[in-house]
LUMTORSE-904057 format. One record per residue (C-alpha): chain; x, y, z; residue in three letters. Coordinates in steps of 0.5 Angstrom, whole numbers, always signed. Example, Ala and Ser with C-alpha at 12.3 -4.5 7.8 and 13.67 -1.06 7.14 Angstrom:
residues 2
('A', (+25, -9, +16), 'Ala')
('A', (+27, -2, +14), 'Ser')
***
This chain:
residues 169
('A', (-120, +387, -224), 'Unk')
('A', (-125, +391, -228), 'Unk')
('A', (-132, +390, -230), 'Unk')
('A', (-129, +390, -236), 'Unk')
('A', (-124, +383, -234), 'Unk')
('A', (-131, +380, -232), 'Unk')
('A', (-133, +375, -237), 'Unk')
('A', (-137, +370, -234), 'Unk')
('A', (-143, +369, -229), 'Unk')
('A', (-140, +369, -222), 'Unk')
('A', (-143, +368, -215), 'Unk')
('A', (-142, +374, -210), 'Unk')
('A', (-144, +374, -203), 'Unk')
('A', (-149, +379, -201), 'Unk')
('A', (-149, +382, -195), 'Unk')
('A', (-152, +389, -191), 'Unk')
('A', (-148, +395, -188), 'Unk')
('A', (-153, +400, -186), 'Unk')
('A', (-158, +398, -189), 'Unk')
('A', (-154, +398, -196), 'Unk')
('A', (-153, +392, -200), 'Unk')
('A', (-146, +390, -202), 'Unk')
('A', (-143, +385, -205), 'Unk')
('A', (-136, +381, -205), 'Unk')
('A', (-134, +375, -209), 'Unk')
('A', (-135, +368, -206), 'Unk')
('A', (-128, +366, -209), 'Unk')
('A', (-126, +371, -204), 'Unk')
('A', (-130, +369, -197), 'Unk')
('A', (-127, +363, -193), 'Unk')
('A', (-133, +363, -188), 'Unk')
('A', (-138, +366, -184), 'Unk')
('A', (-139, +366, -177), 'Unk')
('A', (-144, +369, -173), 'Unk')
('A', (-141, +374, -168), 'Unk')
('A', (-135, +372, -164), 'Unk')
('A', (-132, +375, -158), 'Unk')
('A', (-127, +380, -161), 'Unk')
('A', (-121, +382, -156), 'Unk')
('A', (-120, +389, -157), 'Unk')
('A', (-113, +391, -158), 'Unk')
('A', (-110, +398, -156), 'Unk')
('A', (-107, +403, -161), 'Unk')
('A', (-110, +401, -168), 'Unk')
('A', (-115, +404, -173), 'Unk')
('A', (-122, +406, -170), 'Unk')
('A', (-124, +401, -176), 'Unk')
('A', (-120, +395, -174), 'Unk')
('A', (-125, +393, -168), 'Unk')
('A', (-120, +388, -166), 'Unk')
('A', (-118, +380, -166), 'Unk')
('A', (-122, +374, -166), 'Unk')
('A', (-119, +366, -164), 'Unk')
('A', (-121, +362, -171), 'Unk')
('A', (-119, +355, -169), 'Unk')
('A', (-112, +357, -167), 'Unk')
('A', (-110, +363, -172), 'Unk')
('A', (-111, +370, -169), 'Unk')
('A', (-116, +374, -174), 'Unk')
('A', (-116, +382, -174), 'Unk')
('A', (-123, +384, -175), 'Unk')
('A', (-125, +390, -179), 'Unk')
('A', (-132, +393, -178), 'Unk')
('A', (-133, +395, -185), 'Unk')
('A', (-138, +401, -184), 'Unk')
('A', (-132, +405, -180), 'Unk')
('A', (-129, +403, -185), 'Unk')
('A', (-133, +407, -190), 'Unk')
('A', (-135, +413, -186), 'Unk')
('A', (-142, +410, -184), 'Unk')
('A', (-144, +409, -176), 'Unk')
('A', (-140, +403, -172), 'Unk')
('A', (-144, +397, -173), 'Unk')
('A', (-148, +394, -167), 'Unk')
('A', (-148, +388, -165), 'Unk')
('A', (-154, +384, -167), 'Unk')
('A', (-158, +377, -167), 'Unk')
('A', (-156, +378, -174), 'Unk')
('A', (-149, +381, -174), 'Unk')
('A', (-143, +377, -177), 'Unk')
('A', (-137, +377, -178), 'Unk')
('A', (-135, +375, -186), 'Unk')
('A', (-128, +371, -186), 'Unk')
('A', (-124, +374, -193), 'Unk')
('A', (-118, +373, -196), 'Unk')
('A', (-114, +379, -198), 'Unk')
('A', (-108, +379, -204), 'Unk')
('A', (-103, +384, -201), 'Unk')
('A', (-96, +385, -205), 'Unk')
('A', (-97, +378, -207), 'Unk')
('A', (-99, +375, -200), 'Unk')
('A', (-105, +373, -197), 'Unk')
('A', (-108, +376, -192), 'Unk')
('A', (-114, +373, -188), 'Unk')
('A', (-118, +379, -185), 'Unk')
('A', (-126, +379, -181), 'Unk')
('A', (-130, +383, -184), 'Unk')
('A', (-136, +385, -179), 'Unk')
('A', (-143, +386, -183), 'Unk')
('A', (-150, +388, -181), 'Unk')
('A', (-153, +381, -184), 'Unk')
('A', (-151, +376, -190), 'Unk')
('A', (-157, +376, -195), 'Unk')
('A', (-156, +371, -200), 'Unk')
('A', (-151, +369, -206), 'Unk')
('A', (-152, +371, -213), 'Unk')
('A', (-150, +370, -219), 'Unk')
('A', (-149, +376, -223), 'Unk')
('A', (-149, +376, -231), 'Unk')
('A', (-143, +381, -233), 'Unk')
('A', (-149, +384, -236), 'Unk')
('A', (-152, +386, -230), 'Unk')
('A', (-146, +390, -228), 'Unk')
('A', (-145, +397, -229), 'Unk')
('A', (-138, +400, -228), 'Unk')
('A', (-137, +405, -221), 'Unk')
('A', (-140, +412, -221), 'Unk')
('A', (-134, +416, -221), 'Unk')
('A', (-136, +421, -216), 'Unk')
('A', (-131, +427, -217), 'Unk')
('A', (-123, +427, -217), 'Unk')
('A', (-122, +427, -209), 'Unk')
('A', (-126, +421, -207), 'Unk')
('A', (-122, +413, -209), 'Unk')
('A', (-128, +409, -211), 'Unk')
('A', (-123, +404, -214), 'Unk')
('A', (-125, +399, -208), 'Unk')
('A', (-132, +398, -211), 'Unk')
('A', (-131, +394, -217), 'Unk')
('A', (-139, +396, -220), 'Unk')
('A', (-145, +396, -219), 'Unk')
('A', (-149, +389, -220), 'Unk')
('A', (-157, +389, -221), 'Unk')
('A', (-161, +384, -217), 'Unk')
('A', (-169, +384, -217), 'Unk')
('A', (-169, +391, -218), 'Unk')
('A', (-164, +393, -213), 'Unk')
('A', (-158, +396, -213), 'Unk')
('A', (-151, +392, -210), 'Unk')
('A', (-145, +394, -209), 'Unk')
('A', (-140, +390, -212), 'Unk')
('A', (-133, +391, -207), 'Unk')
('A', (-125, +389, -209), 'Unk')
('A', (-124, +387, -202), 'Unk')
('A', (-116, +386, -205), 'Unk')
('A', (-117, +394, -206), 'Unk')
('A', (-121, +396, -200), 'Unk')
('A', (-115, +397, -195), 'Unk')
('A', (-108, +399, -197), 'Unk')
('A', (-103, +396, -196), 'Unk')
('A', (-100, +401, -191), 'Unk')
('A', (-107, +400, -188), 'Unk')
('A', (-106, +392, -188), 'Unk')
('A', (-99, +392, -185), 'Unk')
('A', (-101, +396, -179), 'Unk')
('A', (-108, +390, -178), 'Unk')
('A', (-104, +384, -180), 'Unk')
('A', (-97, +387, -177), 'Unk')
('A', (-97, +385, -170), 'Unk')
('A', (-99, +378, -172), 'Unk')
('A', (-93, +378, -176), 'Unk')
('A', (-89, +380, -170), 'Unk')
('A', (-93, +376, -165), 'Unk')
('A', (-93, +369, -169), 'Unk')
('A', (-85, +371, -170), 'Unk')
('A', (-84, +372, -163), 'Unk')
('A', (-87, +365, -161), 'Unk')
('A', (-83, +362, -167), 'Unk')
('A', (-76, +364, -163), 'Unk')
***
């Protein structure tokens, strides 16, 4: 969806990554949790820190500041990880995505939501769906279904895939 798709007033879930405010639709977000124990797994992208047990489901977490090129994010009182849902070839995938904090949740006229700034040809901004304004702030608005690839989703939620396949047989 572009700016351009949003018609009507939605309410996005603000969080922070290095002290940068961001922003992800609440149709998006299943649930917050304050920071789990995350069991690391060997042989994955540096920015997938590794899974969390959410009742029963094995969850990948992704530290989205990793993602992004920004420092790793360290673990404080206010560090969550924001349970998401992600449309991938027409399959939902269920991903963490670790944050410095959670701000609020805002409604967002289409008014107050300007299209992304291209910045050249080489850098993909196609992840960031616009930039909202909000008490005189900034806020980047993020398509979470486009901030990994699918290539990248599949080697996250493949083992899954395996593991849930092997304890089927």
């Amino acid at each position: 969806m572009s700016v351009a798709g949003i018609t009507e007033t939605t309410q996005y879930l603000t969080f922070e990554l290095d002290k940068e405010i961001f922003a992800l639709d609440v149709a998006k977000v299943r649930e917050i949790l304050d920071s789990p124990t995350v069991t690391k797994v060997p042989q994955t992208p540096e920015y997938m820190r590794g899974v969390i047990n959410l009742r029963g489901s094995v969850v990948p977490v992704i530290d989205l500041r990793l993602k992004f090129g920004m420092a790793e994010t360290e673990k404080t009182v206010n560090t969550c990880i924001i349970v998401v849902e992600i449309a991938v070839e027409g399959e939902l995938i269920i991903l963490g995505a670790l944050a410095d904090s959670v701000q609020e949740v805002i409604d967002l006229e289409p008014e107050q939501i300007e299209p992304a700034p291209r910045i050249g040809t080489k850098l993909n901004t196609d992840f960031i769906l616009g930039m909202g304004k909000h008490n005189e702030q900034f806020i980047m608005i993020l398509d979470i279904d486009k901030v990994f690839s699918a290539m990248e989703l599949t080697v996250v939620a493949g083992d899954d895939k395996q593991r849930c396949s092997a304890q089927a047989a």
